[in-house]
N, C-alpha and C positions, 0 to 999 in steps of 0.2 A: 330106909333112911332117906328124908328129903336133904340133898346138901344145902337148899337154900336155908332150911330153917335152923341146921345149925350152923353157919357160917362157912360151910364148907364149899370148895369150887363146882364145878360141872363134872358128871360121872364119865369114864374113857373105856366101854366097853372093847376089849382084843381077846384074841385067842390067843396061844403059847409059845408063839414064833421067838426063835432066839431074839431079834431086834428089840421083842417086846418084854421078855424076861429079863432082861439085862437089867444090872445095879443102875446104870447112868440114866435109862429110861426111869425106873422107877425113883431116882433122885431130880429127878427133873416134874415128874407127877406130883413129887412132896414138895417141889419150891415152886410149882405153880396152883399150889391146894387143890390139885385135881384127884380124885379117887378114881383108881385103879381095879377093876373089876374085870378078872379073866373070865370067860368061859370055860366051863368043863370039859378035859381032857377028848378029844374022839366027838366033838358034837356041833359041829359047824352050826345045824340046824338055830341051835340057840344066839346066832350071829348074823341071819339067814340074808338079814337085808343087804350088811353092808358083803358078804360074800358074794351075791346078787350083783352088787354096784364094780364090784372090785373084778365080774365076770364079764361085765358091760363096759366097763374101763378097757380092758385087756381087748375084746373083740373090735370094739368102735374104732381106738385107736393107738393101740401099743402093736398091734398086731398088723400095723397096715403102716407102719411110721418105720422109718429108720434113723436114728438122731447122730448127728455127730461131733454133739458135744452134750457137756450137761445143763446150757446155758440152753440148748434148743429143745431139749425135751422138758427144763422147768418150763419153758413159753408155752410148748406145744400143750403140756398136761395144765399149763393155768386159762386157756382159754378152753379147754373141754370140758371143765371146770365151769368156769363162768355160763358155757351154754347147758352144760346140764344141770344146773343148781337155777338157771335165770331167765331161759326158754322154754 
């Protein structure tokens, strides 16, 4: 199913993380027309990229930081951000 051709938003591939099971996420996927598309139960493989990104997240700079606040870790993670999506 292409969502652009039936009017539908951008697809939000996750795996089965409580965060991502949760009613308020999947209420927030229905009021932003986003389809919601888990992954199969035990199968990372099928996610492998962002698994990959979210391993290179954690080494680069979660790992090497210590924050102390939540206002310095949203900066810290949106300028790692910036250089990995724009460098």
């Amino acid at each position: 199913m292409n969502p652009k051709e039936n009017g539908v938003g951008p697809v939000i591939r996750t795996d089965n993380g409580p965060q991502i099971v949760s009613h308020v996420f999947e209420e927030e996927c229905g009021a932003l027309q986003f389809i919601h598309e888990r992954i199969p139960l035990k199968c990372p493989n099928k996610n492998a990229h962002i698994e990959s990104y979210h391993s290179q997240l954690e080494r680069d700079l979660l790992m090497k930081s210590e924050f102390a606040s939540f206002e310095e870790a949203y900066d810290a993670l949106d300028r790692y951000l910036e250089f990995y999506n724009n460098r």
